[in-house]
C-alpha positions in Angstrom: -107.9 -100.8 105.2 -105.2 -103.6 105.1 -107.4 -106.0 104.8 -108.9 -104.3 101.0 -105.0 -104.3 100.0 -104.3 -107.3 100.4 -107.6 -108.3 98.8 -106.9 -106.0 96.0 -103.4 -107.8 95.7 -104.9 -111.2 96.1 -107.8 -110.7 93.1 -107.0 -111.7 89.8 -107.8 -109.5 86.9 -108.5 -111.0 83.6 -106.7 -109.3 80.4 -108.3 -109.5 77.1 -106.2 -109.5 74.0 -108.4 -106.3 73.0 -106.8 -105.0 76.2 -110.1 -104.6 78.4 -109.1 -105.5 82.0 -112.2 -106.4 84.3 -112.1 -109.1 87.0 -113.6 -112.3 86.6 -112.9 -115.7 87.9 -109.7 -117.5 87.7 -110.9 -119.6 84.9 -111.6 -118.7 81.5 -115.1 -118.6 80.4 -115.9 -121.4 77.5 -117.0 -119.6 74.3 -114.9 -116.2 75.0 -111.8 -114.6 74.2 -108.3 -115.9 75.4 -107.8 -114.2 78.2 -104.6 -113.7 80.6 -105.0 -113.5 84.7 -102.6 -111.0 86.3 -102.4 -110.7 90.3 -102.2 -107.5 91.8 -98.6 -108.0 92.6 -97.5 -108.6 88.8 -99.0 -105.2 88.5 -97.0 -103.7 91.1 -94.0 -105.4 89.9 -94.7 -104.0 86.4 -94.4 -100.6 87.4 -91.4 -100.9 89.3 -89.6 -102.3 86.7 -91.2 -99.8 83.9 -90.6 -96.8 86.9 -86.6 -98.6 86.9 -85.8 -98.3 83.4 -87.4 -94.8 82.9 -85.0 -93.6 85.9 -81.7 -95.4 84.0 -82.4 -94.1 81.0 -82.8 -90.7 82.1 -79.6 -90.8 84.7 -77.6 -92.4 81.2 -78.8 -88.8 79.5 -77.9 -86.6 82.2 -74.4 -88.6 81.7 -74.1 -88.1 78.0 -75.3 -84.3 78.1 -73.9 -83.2 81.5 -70.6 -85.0 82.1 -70.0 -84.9 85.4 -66.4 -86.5 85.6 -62.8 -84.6 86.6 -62.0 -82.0 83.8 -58.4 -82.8 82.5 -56.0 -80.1 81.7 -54.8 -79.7 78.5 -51.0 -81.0 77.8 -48.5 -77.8 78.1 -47.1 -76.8 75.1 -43.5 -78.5 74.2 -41.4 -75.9 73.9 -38.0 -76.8 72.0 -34.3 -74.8 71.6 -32.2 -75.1 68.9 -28.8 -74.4 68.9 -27.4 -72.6 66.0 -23.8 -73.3 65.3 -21.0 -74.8 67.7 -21.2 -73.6 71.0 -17.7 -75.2 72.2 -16.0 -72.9 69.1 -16.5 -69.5 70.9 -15.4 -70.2 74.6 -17.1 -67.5 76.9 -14.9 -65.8 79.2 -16.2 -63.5 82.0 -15.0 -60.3 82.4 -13.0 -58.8 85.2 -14.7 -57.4 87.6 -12.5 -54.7 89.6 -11.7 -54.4 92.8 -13.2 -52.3 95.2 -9.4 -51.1 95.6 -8.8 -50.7 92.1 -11.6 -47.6 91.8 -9.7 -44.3 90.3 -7.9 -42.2 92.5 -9.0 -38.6 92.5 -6.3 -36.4 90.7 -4.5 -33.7 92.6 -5.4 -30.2 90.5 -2.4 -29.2 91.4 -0.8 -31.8 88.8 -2.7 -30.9 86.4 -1.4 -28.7 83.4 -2.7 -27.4 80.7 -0.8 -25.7 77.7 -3.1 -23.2 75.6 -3.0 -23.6 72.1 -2.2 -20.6 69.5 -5.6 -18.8 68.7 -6.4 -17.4 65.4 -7.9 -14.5 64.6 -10.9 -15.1 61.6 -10.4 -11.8 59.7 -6.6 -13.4 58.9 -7.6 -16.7 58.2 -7.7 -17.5 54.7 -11.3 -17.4 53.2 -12.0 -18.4 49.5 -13.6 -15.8 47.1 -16.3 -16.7 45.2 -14.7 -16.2 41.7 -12.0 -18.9 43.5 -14.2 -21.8 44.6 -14.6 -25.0 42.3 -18.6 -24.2 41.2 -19.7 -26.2 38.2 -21.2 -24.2 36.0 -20.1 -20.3 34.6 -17.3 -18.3 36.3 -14.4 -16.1 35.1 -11.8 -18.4 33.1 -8.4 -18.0 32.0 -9.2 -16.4 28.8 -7.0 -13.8 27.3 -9.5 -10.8 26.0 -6.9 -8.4 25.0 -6.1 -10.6 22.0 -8.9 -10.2 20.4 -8.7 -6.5 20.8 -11.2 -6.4 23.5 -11.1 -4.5 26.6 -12.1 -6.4 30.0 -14.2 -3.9 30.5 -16.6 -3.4 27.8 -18.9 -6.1 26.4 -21.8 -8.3 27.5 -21.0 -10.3 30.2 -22.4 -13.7 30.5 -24.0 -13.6 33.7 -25.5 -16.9 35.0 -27.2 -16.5 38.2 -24.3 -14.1 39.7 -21.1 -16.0 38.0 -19.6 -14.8 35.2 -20.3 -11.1 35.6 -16.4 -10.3 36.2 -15.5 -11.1 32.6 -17.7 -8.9 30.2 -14.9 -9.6 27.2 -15.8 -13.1 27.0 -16.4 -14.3 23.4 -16.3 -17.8 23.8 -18.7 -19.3 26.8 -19.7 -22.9 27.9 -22.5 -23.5 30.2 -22.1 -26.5 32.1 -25.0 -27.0 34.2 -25.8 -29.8 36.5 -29.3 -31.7 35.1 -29.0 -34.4 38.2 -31.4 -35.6 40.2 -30.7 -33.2 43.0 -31.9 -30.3 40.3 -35.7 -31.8 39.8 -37.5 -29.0 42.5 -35.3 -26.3 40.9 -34.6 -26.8 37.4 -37.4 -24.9 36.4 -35.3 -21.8 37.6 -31.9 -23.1 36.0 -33.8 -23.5 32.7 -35.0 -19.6 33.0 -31.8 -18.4 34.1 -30.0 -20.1 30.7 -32.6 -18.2 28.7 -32.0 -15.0 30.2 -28.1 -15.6 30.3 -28.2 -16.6 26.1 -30.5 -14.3 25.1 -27.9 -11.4 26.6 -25.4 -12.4 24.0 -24.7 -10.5 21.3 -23.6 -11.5 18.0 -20.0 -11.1 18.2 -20.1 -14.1 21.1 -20.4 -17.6 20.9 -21.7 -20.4 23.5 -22.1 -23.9 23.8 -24.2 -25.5 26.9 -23.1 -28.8 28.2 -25.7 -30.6 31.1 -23.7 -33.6 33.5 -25.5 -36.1 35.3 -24.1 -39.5 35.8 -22.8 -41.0 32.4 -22.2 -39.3 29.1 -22.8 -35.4 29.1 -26.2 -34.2 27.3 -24.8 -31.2 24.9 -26.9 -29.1 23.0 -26.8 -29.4 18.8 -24.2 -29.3 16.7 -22.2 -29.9 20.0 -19.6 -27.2 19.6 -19.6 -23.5 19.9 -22.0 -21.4 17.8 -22.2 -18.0 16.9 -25.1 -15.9 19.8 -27.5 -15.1 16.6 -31.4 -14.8 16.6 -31.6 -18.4 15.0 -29.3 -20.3 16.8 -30.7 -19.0 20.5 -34.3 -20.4 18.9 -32.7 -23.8 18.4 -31.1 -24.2 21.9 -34.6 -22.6 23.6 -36.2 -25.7 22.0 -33.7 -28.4 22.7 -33.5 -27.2 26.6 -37.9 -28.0 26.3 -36.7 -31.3 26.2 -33.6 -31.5 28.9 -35.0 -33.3 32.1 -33.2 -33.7 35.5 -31.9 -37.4 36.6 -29.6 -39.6 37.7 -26.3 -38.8 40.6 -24.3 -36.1 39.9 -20.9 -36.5 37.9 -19.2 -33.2 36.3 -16.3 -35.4 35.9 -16.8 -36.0 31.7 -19.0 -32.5 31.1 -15.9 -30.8 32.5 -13.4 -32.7 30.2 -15.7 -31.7 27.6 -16.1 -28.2 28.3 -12.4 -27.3 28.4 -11.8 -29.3 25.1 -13.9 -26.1 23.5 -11.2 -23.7 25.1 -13.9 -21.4 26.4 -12.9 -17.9 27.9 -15.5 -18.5 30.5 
């Protein structure tokens, strides 16, 4: 078996530029094709160095797809402080921290006194009325009925939601009625109530209604008092269509308008 290796590696084949191989003898046959003569171990050799490369080229793509080298750790994150201001301006001082023989003492009860205070009973303390309290809008003035010949109690009185029923004389009246922006979920009512109120007067009374809100007032036309007749309660029932609540609340001018009308209520 040896032997046919090594005869196999000691025959020469003959190469044809065609690329036939067949053996023949070491010289080149007159007349033919150029021909080159390759030993068995240029073959061998061949391969190995063919097999070689492959094997690189392959290890050098495993490199470049799969990289097998140490994994490096991303850089941590620089974290900076800034300093706003001077710190040497405020100096820090710590607190003091007591003593464990400075805790309170316990008090003796029998030092303690206490001196009761005078109660009052509530029936004697003194309780505003409800014709006495400041309310913005119609109560019982300082009018005078009896000289206009009028009784204090005869007449229509001008009733506006509870105030003003204690002063059924009344001939001159001023509404003032607040139209700020605390009124917008009830001014619906207000506006019903005024109707009800002015369309109670008779002719013999007059009335002027004056709305506040922050700024100027918002008084109905001519912007004085007018007689309680059919006509003139028409007019105001359509001016009040347009009166809308808005704005804080400041009685402060309406007020100083209203008394410059000298109402009786």
């Amino acid at each position: 078996m040896s032997e046919t290796v090594e005869s196999l590696a000691d025959a020469p084949f003959a190469v044809g530029v065609a690329g036939q191989a067949k053996a023949s003898p070491a010289s080149s046959v007159p007349g033919g094709s150029a021909s080159v003569n390759l030993t068995g171990a240029m073959v061998l050799l061949i391969w190995l160095v063919s097999i070689l490369l492959h094997a690189g080229g392959l290890v050098a793509a495993l490199f470049l797809v799969f990289p097998f080298g140490p994994r490096t750790a991303p850089p941590p994150p620089v974290v900076e402080v800034e300093l706003v201001g001077n710190p040497e301006a405020s100096p820090f001082f710590p607190a003091h921290a007591p003593e464990p023989s400075e805790a309170a003492q316990p008090v003796d009860p029998t030092d303690m006194h206490f001196e009761p205070q005078r109660a009052e009973r509530l029936a004697d303390l003194e309780v505003s009325r409800k014709s006495d309290l400041p309310i913005i809008g119609i109560g019982a003035g300082g009018g005078d009925f009896s000289r206009y010949g009028l009784a204090v109690s005869g007449g229509n009185a001008p009733d506006f939601f509870g105030l003003g029923s204690s002063a059924p004389g009344a001939r001159r009246i001023v509404y003032v009625v607040d139209r700020s922006g605390s009124m917008l979920a009830t001014f619906n009512y207000v506006r019903a109530e005024l109707k009800r109120s002015i369309s109670a007067l008779d002719r013999s009374q007059k009335f002027h209604v004056i709305f506040f809100s922050a700024g100027d007032p918002v008084e109905m036309p001519p912007k004085r008092l007018v007689s309680a007749i059919a006509a003139r309660k028409a007019e105001f029932f359509e001016f009040l269509e347009g009166v809308y609540p808005g704005g804080r609340t400041d009685p402060a001018p309406a007020m100083s308008r209203a008394f410059a009308d000298e109402p009786d209520v």
